[in-house]
N, C-alpha and C positions, 0 to 999 in steps of 0.2 A: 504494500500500500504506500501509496505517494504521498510524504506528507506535505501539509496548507501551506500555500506560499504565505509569505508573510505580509500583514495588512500595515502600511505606514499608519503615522501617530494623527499626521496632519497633511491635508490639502490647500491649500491656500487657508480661505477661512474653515472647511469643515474638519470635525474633529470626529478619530475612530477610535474605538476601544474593542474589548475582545468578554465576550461570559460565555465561557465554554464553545459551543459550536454555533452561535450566535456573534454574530458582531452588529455595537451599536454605535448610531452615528448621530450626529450631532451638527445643524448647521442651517442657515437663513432659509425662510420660506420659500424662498426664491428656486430651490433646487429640490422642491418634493416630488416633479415629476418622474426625474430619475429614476427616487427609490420605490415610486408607486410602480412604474413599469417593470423595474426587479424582481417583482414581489416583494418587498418591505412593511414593514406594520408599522403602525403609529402608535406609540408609549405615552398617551397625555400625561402620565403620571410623575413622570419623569423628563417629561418634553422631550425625547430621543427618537429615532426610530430604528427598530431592528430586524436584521437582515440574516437569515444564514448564509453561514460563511461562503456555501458551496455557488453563493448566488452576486454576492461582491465584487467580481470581476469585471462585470459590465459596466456597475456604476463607476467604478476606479478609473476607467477608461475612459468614460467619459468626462468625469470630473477634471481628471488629466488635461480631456483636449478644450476645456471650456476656462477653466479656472488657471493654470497654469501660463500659460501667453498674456494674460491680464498681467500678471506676478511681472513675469518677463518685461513686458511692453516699459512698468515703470522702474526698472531695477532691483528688483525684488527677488529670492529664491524662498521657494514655499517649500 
């Protein structure tokens, strides 16, 4: 079995963490599209939203090609 690549701390503004085989994310309204097309769940409880892990890789990609050239554009590394 192949183990989980590993999920970064931080994308520009969004923040991830890890509970067990869930990972939860953290980040402006502006980017729920993302994790709704994922499959992602919404955590009112905790304002988060969580994702299994096996399903993470899309958003990452995409967060990448959206969020990161911003970072770039004004001098920044995320």
């Amino acid at each position: 079995m192949r183990a989980p690549s590993p999920v970064p701390s931080w994308i520009g503004l969004v923040e991830f963490g890890a509970l067990g085989g869930w990972i939860s994310v953290r980040w402006p309204k502006d980017y729920d599209t993302f994790m709704r097309r994922a499959g992602g769940q919404w955590e009112p409880g905790t304002r988060r939203w969580l994702i299994e892990r096996r399903r993470i890789g899309p958003v990452i990609r995409a967060l990448e090609r959206s969020v990161d050239p911003l970072f770039r554009a004004v001098g920044l590394t995320a």
